[in-house]
C-alpha positions in Angstrom: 114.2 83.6 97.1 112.3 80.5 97.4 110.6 79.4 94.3 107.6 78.5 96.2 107.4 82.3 97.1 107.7 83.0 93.7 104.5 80.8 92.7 102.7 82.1 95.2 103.2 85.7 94.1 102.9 85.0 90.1 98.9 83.6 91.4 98.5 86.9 92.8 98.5 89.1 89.2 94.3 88.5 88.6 93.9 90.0 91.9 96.4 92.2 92.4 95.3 93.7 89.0 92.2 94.0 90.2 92.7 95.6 94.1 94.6 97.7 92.6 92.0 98.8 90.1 89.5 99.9 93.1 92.6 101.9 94.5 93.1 104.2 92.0 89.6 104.3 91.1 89.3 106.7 94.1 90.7 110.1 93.6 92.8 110.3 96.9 93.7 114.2 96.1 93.8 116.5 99.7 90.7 118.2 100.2 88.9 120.2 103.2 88.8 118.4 106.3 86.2 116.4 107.6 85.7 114.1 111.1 87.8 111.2 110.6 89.6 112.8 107.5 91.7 115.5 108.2 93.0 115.3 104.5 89.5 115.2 103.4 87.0 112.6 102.7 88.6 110.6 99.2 92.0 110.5 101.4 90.0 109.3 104.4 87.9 106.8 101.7 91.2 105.5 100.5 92.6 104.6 103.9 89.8 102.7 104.9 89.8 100.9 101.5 93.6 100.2 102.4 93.0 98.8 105.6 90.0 96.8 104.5 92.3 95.3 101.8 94.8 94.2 104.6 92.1 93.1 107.1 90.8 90.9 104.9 94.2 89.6 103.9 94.1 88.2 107.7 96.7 91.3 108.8 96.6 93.1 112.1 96.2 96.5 111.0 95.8 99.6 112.9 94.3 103.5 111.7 95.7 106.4 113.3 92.1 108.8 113.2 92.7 108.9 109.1 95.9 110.8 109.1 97.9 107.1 108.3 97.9 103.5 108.8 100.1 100.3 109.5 100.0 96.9 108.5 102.1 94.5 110.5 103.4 90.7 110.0 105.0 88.9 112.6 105.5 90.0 116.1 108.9 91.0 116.7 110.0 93.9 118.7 112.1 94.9 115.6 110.4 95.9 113.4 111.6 96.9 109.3 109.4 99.2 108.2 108.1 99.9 104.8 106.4 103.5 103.8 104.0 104.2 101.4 101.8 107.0 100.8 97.9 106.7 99.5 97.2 110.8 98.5 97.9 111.5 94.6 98.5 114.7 93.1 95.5 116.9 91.4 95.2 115.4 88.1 96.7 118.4 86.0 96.3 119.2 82.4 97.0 117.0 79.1 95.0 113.5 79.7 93.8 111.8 77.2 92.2 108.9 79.2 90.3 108.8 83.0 92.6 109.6 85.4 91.0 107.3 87.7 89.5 105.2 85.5 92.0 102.3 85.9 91.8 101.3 82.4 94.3 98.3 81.2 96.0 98.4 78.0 98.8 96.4 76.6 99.9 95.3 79.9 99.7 98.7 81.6 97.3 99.9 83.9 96.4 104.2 83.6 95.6 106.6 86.5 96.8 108.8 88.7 98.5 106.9 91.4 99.4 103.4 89.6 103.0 104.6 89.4 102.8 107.3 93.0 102.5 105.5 94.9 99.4 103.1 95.0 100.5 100.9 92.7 104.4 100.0 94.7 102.7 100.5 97.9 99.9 97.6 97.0 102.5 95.6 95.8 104.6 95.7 98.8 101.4 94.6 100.6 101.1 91.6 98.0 104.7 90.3 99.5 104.1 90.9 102.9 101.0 88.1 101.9 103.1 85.8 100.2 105.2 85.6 103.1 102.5 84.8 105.0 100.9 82.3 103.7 104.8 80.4 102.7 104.9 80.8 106.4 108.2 82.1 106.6 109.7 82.6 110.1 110.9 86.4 111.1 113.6 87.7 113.0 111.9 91.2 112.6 108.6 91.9 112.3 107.3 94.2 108.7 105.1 96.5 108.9 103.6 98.8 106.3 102.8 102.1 107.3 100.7 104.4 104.8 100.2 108.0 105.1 97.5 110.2 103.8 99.6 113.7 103.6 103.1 113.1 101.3 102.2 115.2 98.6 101.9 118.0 100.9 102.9 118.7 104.4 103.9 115.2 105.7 101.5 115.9 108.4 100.5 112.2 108.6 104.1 111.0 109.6 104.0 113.3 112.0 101.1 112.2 113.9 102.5 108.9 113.3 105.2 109.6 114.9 103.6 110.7 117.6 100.9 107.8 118.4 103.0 104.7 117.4 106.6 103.5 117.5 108.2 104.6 114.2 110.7 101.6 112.7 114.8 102.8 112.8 115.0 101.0 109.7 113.2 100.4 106.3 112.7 101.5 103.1 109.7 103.5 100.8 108.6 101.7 97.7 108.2 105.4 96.2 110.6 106.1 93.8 113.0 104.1 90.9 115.5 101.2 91.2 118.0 100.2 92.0 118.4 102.4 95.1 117.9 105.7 96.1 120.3 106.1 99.5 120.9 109.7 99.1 117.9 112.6 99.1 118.7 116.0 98.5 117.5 118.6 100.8 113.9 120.9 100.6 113.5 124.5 101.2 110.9 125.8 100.3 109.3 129.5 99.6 106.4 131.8 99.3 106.9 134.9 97.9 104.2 138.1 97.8 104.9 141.3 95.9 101.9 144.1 95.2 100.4 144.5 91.5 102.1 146.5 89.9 99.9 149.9 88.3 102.7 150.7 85.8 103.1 149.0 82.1 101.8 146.4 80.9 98.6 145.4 82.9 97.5 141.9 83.7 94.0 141.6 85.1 93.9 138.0 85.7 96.1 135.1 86.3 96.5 131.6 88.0 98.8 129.0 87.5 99.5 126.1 89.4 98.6 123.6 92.5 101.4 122.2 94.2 105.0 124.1 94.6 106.7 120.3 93.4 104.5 120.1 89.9 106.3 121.6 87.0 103.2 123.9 85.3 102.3 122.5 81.9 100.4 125.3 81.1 99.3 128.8 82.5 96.6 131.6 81.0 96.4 135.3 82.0 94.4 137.9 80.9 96.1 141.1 79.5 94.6 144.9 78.8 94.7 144.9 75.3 93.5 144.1 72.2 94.0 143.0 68.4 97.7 144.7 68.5 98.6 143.2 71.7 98.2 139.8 70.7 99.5 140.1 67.4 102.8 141.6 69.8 102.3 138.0 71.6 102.4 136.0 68.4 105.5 137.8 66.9 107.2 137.4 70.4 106.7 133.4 70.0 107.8 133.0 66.6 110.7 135.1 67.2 111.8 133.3 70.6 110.8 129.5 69.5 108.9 130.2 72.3 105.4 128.6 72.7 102.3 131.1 73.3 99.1 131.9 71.5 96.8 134.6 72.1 93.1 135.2 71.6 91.3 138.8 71.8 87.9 138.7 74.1 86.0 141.4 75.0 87.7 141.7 78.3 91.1 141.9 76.9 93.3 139.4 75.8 93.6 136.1 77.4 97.1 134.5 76.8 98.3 131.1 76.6 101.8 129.5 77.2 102.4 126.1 77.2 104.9 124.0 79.0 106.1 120.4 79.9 104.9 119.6 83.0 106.5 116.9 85.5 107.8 116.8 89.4 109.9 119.5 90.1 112.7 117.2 91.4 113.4 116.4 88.0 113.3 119.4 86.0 115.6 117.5 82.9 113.5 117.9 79.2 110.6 119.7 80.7 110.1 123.3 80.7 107.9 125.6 83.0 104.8 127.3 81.6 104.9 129.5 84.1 108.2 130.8 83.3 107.8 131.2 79.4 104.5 133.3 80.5 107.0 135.4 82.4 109.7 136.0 80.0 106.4 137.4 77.6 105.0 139.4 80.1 108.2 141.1 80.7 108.7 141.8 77.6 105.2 143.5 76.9 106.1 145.4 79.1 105.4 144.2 82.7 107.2 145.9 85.4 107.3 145.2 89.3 107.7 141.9 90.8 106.9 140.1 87.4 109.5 141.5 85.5 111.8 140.5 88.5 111.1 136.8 88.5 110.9 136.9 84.6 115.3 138.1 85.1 115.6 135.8 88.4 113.8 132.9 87.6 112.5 132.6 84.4 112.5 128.8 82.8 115.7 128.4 84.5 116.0 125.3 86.7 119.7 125.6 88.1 119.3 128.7 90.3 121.8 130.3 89.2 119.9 133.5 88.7 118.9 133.5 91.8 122.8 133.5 93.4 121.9 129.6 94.3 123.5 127.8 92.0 125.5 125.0 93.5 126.4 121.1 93.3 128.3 118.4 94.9 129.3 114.9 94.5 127.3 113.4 96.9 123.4 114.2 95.6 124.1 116.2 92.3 123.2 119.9 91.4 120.7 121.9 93.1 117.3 122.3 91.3 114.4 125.2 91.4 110.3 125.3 90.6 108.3 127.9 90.5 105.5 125.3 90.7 102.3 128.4 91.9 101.9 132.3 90.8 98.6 133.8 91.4 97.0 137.5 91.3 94.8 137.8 94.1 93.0 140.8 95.3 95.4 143.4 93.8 99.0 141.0 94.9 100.9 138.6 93.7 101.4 135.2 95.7 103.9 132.3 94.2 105.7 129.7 95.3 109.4 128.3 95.2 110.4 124.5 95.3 114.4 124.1 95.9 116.2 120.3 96.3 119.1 121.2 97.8 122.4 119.2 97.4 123.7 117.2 100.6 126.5 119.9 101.4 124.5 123.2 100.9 124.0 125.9 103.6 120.4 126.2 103.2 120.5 129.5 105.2 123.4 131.1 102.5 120.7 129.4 99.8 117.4 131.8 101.9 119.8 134.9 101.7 120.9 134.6 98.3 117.1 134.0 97.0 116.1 136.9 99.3 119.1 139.0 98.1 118.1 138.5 94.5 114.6 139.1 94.8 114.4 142.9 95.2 110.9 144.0 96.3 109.3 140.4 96.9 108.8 139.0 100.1 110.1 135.7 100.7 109.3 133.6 103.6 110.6 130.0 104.1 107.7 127.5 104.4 109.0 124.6 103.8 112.6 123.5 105.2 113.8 119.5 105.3 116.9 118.5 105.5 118.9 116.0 103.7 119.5 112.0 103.9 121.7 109.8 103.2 122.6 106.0 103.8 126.4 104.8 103.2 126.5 102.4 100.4 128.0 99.6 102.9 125.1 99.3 105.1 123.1 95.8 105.5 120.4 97.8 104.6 121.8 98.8 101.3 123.4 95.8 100.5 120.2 93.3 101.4 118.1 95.5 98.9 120.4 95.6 96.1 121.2 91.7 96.3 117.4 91.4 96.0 116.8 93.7 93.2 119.5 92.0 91.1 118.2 88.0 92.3 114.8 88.6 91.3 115.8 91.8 88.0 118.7 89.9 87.0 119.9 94.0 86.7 123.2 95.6 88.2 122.1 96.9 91.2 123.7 100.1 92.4 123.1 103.4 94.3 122.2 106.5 93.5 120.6 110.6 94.4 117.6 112.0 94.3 116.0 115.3 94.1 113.0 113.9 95.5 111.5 113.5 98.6 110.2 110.0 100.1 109.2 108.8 103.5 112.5 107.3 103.8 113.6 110.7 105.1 111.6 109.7 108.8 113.8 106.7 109.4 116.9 106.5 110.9 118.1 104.4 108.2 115.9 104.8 105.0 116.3 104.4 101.4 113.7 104.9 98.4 113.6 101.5 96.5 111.6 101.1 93.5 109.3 101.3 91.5 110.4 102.5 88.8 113.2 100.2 86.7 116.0 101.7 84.1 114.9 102.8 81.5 110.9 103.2 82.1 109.3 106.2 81.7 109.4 108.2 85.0 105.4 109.6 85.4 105.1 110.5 88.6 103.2 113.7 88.4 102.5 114.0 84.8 99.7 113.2 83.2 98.7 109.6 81.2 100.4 108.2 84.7 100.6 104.2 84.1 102.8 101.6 85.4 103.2 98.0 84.3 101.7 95.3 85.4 104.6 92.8 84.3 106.8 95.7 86.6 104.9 95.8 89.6 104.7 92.4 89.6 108.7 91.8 89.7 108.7 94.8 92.1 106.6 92.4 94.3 109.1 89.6 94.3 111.9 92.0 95.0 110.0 93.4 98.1 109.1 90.0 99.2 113.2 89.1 98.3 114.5 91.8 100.6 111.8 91.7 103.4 113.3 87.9 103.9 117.1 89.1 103.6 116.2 91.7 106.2 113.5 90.3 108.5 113.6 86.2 108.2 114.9 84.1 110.6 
């Protein structure tokens, strides 16, 4: 890349720094619809904040009636795309800082959304500007598009979709480098079963938000008292297990703790949810509870569940209970599955059904899989840019998550995240560095010349 690029981007950190700041200062998690904001007002906030940001860069930039956004340079008919998302996750237990306070220390910057995916997102925006003002000539135009929905239902692409031209080409600054050119499939479930009147009886429980956040912790209230929870504390020492219980005068509320992270990548964390299970059943709960304690438990491989499987291509398949609630005298929970490249997701919806006697399970969520050869100009543009400006081995690699890269007809996931940093999406303390979003930037600005300069 041009070192005079390279200049230009290094002036941007004080202000780059400090856009992004106001970003995640505003808690962009879905709420109720409003006019203008059908993913509710701090979504709707946040896009305008976005487009403002690019206005006043001097970029054309259009809003499609708050449900996304795009921000173009050049005017090419091709177009390379680039797709970032503006809605966060709830904030979740375990924080021991604002989770939108966008505080700065030693070189990192905190909040929800500095590493999902404000901070790649506003970076990608920040090369798009140095290109711009070095002038550089395009074959293609670029344009950002942001969305308002990822987290959830992708309903923003959709609308997209629907109101603008949507690139063939491009890639989502929402995941780790090198390159992500293989995403597994979703399914997704809800399951419903009826309380159960026999055993042990639990009068209260509800754990989780989203089906794709690994639970760090969830509480229920038992029928019970002093003898019951000193049943729950002998059950944790003996298992290694961690739960506590406390007697109130309604019963006794109990506690199990977990390590909570995206449910794509299940590795070293362990599902609160699950460990309540595995008590419950064994205080005696009967019904559907003691038939996810058996068929899902803390297991993330399926294999309970008659779904195990793998392949070369994208990996082994992985499984999230991420939602279990009691509600009204039933049981409503959710399943998260990331499906390897080769699966039959209909054998997969049998199997689940199959092992789930006495639950209903309906498929809510069904996407399938992606997957760019390795020898594509795409591919090979964006790795020779991530190792001119990391000075890293650039190579390929599967995910079990899901990015907007998915919508085009050739996609990858590309950054943010480099080997070897901590991977926070979705858990709590989320930072990202500023010395790391900063190279990002000159490897976005690096590839959008490979791929769109004259």
């Amino acid at each position: 890349m041009d070192k005079e690029i390279g200049r230009i981007i290094d002036s941007f950190r004080d202000e780059f720094t400090a856009t992004l700041q106001e970003w995640v200062r505003i808690p962009s998690v879905k709420g109720e619809p409003a006019e203008g904001a059908p993913f509710g007002r701090e979504i709707g906030r946040m896009m305008e904040k976005a487009m403002k940001t690019a206005a006043d860069m001097g970029f054309a930039v259009r809003g499609y009636d708050g449900y996304a956004c795009d921000v173009t340079l050049g005017d090419r008919e091709e177009v390379l795309g680039v797709l970032g998302h503006l809605d966060v996750v709830p904030v979740g237990d375990g924080w021991n800082r604002p989770p939108f306070g966008a505080e700065i220390e030693d070189g990192r910057i905190y909040g929800r959304g500095t590493n999902d995916d404000k901070g790649p997102t506003l970076a990608a925006l920040y090369a798009m500007k140095a290109l711009k003002e070095a002038g550089v000539p395009l074959k293609r135009s670029i344009r950002l598009i942001m969305g308002g929905d990822e987290e959830c239902d992708w309903e923003c692409m959709k609308y997209y979709a629907e109101h603008a031209q949507m690139p063939e080409i491009g890639f989502s600054p929402d995941a780790s480098f090198p390159l992500i050119n293989t995403e597994k499939g979703m399914l997704g479930f809800e399951i419903r079963f009826p309380e159960s009147r026999d055993g042990l009886r639990i009068l209260k429980m509800a754990t989780g938000e989203r089906p794709n956040v690994i639970a760090g912790e969830s509480r229920a209230l038992l029928e019970g008292g002093g003898e019951l929870a000193e049943r729950v504390r002998a059950w944790a020492k003996e298992t290694g297990l961690p739960c506590t219980a406390e007697t109130a005068e309604e019963g006794v509320w109990v506690t199990a703790a977990g390590i909570p992270g995206h449910s794509a990548y299940p590795e070293g964390k362990r599902n609160a949810i699950g460990v309540m299970l595995k008590l419950l059943k064994a205080l005696g709960a009967t019904g559907g509870i003691a038939v996810l304690a058996d068929a899902v438990g803390t297991e993330t491989d399926g294999k309970s569940l008659g779904c195990a499987c793998e392949d070369a291509v994208s990996g082994r398949l992985t499984n999230n209970l991420g939602i279990l609630r009691l509600e009204d005298g039933a049981w409503y929970g959710t399943l998260d599955f990331r499906c390897p490249v080769e699966a039959d997701q209909d054998a997969l919806a049998e199997a689940c059904r199959a092992h789930l006697p006495g639950i209903a399970v309906s498929v809510s969520v069904r996407k399938p899989p992606h997957h760019v050869p390795a020898d594509s100009e795409l591919v090979r543009s964006l790795l020779a840019a991530y190792e001119e400006e990391s000075g890293l081995k650039g190579e390929t690699m599967s995910t079990g998550g899901g990015t907007y890269a998915k919508v085009l007809k050739q996609g990858v996931a590309f950054g943010a995240v480099f080997p070897g940093e901590e991977e926070l999406a979705h858990l709590a303390n989320e930072y990202e560095s500023i010395d790391s979003l900063m190279t990002a930037m000159k490897i976005y600005a690096n590839a959008m010349i490979r791929l769109a300069g004259a």
